[in-house]
NUTI-977906 format. One record per residue (C-alpha): residue number from 1; y, z, x. Coordinates in pm, whole numbers. Last residue first. Layout:
! NUTI-977906
@num:NUM&yy:Y&zz:Z&xx:X
...
***
This chain:
! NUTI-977906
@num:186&yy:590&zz:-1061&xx:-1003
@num:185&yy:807&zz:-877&xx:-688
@num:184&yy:880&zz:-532&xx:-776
@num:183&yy:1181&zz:-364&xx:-912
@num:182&yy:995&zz:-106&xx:-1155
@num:181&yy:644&zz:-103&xx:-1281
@num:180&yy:633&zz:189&xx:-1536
@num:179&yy:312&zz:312&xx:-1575
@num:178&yy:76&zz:412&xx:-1859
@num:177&yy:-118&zz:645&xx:-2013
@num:176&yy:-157&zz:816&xx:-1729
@num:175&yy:-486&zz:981&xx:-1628
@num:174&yy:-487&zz:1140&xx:-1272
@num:173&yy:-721&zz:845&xx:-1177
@num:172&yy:-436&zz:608&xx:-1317
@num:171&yy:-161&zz:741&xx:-1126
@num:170&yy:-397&zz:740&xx:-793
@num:169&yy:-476&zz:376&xx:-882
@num:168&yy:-64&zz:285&xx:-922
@num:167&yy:-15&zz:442&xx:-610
@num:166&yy:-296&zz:214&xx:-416
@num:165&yy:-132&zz:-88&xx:-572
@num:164&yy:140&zz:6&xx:-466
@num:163&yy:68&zz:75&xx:-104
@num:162&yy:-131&zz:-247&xx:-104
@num:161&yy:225&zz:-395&xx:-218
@num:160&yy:420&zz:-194&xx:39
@num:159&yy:162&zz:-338&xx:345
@num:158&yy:222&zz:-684&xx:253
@num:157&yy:581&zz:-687&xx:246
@num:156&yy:765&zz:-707&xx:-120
@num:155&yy:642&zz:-372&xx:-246
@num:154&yy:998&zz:-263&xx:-325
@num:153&yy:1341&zz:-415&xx:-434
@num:152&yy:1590&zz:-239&xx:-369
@num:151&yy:1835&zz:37&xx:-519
@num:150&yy:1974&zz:224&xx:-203
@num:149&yy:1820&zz:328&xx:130
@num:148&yy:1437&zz:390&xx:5
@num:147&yy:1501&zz:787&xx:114
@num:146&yy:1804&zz:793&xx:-60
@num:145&yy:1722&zz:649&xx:-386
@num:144&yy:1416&zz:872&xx:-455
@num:143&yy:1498&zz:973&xx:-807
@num:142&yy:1588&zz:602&xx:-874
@num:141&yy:1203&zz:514&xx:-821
@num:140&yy:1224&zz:164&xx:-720
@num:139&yy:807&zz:128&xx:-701
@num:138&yy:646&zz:398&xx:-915
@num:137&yy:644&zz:526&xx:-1251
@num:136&yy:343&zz:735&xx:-1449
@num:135&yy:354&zz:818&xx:-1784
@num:134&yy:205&zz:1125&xx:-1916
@num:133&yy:59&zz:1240&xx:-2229
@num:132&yy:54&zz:1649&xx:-2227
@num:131&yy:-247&zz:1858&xx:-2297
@num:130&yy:-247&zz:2096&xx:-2028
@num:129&yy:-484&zz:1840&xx:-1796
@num:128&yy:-220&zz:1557&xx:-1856
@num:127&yy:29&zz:1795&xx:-1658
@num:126&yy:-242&zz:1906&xx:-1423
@num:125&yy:-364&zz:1540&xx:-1346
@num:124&yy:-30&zz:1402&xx:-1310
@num:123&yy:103&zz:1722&xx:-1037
@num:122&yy:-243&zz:1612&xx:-872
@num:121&yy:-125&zz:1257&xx:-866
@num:120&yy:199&zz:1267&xx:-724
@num:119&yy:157&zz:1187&xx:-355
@num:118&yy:-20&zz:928&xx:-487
@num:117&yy:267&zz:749&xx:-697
@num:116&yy:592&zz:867&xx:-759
@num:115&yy:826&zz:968&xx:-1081
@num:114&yy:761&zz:1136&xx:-1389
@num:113&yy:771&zz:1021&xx:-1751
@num:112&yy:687&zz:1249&xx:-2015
@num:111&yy:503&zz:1228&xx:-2316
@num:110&yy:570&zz:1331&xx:-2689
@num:109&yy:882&zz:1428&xx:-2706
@num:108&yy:966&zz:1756&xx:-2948
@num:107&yy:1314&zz:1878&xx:-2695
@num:106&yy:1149&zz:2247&xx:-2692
@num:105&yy:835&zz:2221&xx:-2719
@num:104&yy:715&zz:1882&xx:-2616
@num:103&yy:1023&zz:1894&xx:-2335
@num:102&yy:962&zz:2251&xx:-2229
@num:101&yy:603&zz:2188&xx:-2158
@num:100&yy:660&zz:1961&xx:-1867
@num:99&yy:925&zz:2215&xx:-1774
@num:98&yy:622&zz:2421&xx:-1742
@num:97&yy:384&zz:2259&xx:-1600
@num:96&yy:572&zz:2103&xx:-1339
@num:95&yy:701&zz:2468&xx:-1226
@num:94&yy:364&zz:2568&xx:-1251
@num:93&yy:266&zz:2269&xx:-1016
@num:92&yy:489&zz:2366&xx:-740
@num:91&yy:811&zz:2253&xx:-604
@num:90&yy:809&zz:1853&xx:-706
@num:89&yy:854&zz:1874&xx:-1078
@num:88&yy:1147&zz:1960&xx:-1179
@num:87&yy:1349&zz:1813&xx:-822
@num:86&yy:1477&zz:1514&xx:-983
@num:85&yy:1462&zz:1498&xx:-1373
@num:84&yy:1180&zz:1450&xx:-1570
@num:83&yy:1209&zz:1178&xx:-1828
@num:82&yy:1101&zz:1237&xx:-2187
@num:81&yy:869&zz:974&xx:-2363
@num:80&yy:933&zz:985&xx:-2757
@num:79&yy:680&zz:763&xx:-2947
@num:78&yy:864&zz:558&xx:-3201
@num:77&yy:785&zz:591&xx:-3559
@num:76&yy:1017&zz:852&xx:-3741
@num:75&yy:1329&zz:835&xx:-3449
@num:74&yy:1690&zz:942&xx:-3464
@num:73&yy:1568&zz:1320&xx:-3410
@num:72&yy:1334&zz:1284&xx:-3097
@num:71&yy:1649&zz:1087&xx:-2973
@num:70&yy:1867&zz:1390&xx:-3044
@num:69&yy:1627&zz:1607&xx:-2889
@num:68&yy:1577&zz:1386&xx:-2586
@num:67&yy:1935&zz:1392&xx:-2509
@num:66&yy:1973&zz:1763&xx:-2499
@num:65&yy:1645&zz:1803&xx:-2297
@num:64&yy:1764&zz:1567&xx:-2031
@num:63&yy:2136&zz:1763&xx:-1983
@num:62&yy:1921&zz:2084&xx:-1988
@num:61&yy:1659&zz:1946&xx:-1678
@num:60&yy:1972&zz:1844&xx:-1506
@num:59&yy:2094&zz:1517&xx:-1373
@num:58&yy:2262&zz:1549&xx:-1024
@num:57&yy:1947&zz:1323&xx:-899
@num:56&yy:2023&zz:985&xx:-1171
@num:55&yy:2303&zz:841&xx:-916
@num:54&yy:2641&zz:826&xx:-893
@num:53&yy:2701&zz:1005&xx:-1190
@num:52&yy:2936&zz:886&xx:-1471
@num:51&yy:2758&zz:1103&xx:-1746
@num:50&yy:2624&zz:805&xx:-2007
@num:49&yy:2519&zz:557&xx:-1773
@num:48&yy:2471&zz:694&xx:-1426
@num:47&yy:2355&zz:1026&xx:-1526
@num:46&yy:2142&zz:895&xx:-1859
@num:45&yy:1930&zz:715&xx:-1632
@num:44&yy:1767&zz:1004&xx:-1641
@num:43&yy:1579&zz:831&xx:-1919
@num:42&yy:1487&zz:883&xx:-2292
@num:41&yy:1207&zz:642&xx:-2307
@num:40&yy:1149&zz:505&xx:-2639
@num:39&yy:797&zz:378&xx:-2710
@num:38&yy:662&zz:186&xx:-3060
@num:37&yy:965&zz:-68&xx:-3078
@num:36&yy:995&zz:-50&xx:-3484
@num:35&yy:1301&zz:-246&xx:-3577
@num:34&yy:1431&zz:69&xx:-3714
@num:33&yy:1319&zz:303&xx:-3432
@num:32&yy:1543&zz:97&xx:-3182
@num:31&yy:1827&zz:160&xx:-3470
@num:30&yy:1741&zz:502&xx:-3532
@num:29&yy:1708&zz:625&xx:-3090
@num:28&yy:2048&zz:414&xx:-3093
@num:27&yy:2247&zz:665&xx:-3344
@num:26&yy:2062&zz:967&xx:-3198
@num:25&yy:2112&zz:957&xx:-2849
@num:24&yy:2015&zz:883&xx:-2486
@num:23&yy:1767&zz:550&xx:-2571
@num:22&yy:1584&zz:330&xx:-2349
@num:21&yy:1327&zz:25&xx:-2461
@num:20&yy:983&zz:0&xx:-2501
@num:19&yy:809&zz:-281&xx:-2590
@num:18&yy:424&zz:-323&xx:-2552
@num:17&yy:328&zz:-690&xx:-2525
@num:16&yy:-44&zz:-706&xx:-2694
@num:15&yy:-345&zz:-749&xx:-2491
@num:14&yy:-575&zz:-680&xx:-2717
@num:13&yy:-645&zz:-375&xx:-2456
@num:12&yy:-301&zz:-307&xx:-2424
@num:11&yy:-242&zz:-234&xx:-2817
@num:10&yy:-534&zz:-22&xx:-2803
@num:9&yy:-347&zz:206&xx:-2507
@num:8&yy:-33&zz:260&xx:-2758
@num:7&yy:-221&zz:343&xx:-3028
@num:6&yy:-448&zz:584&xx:-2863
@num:5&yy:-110&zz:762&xx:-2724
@num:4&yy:27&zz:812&xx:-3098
@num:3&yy:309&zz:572&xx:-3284
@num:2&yy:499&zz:823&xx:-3484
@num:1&yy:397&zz:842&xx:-3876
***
């Protein structure tokens, strides 16, 4: 039996550590589901490390759903988290919804990831609205890579860190399950 959303939030309130680590295909999706690690995030970080892309935006919604179907397949326990791709859920919030959908559907994940803060959080609320877990991800957010000027760290002036603190609020208003805290000061 896969590792459900409740689960996953009762953990944090014991204040458990919550592993999750990333898979892109079947044979490591089994092993990380093996030594039970309750989330696996099938990333677009897939572009740069399985494809050779420079970065994670030339990585298509059909290249994503491929590798989260063979991860939904290598796993019994772990609770699948697909990654939306760059530009799949920024248009409009029907386009969100529905490639949103196409990954519980079609690819069988259980969540999906999607990138930004505020700015995000009616796309977050819809999503989760429909019926569909969501994680939440700010600070470096690869999918954004030109506009911070590279990989960097963020938050680390005053002003950034109220500004993520302020995204990660939004994110949890709109009703994330959780959110990924990346390249940030600690």
């Amino acid at each position: 039996m896969r590792f459900t959303i409740g689960q996953i939030q009762e953990m944090k309130e014991k204040g458990k550590i919550i592993p999750m680590l990333t898979a892109y295909d079947y044979a490591t999706a089994k092993m990380i589901d093996e030594v039970g690690v309750p989330l696996v995030l099938v990333g677009d970080s897939l572009g740069m490390v399985v494809l050779g892309y420079e970065s994670t935006i030339p990585v298509t919604i059909e290249e994503m759903l491929h590798h989260t179907k063979a991860v939904v397949r290598g796993t019994r326990r772990a609770l699948v988290v697909g990654d939306m791709p760059f530009m799949t859920y920024h248009a409009s919030i029907g386009e969100a919804l529905h490639n949103a959908g196409r990954f519980i559907q079609e690819a069988g994940a259980q969540a999906v990831k999607l990138e930004g803060g505020e700015a995000m959080a009616e796309v977050v609320h819809r999503v989760v609205q429909c019926g569909i877990p969501v994680m939440g991800h700010i600070g470096l957010t690869p999918q954004s890579v030109h506009q911070l000027s590279g990989f960097k760290v963020q938050g680390k002036t005053p002003e950034a860190a109220v500004r993520l603190v302020k995204d990660a609020r939004a994110l949890a208003d709109a009703g994330v399950f959780s959110i990924v805290l990346e390249a940030i000061p600690t």
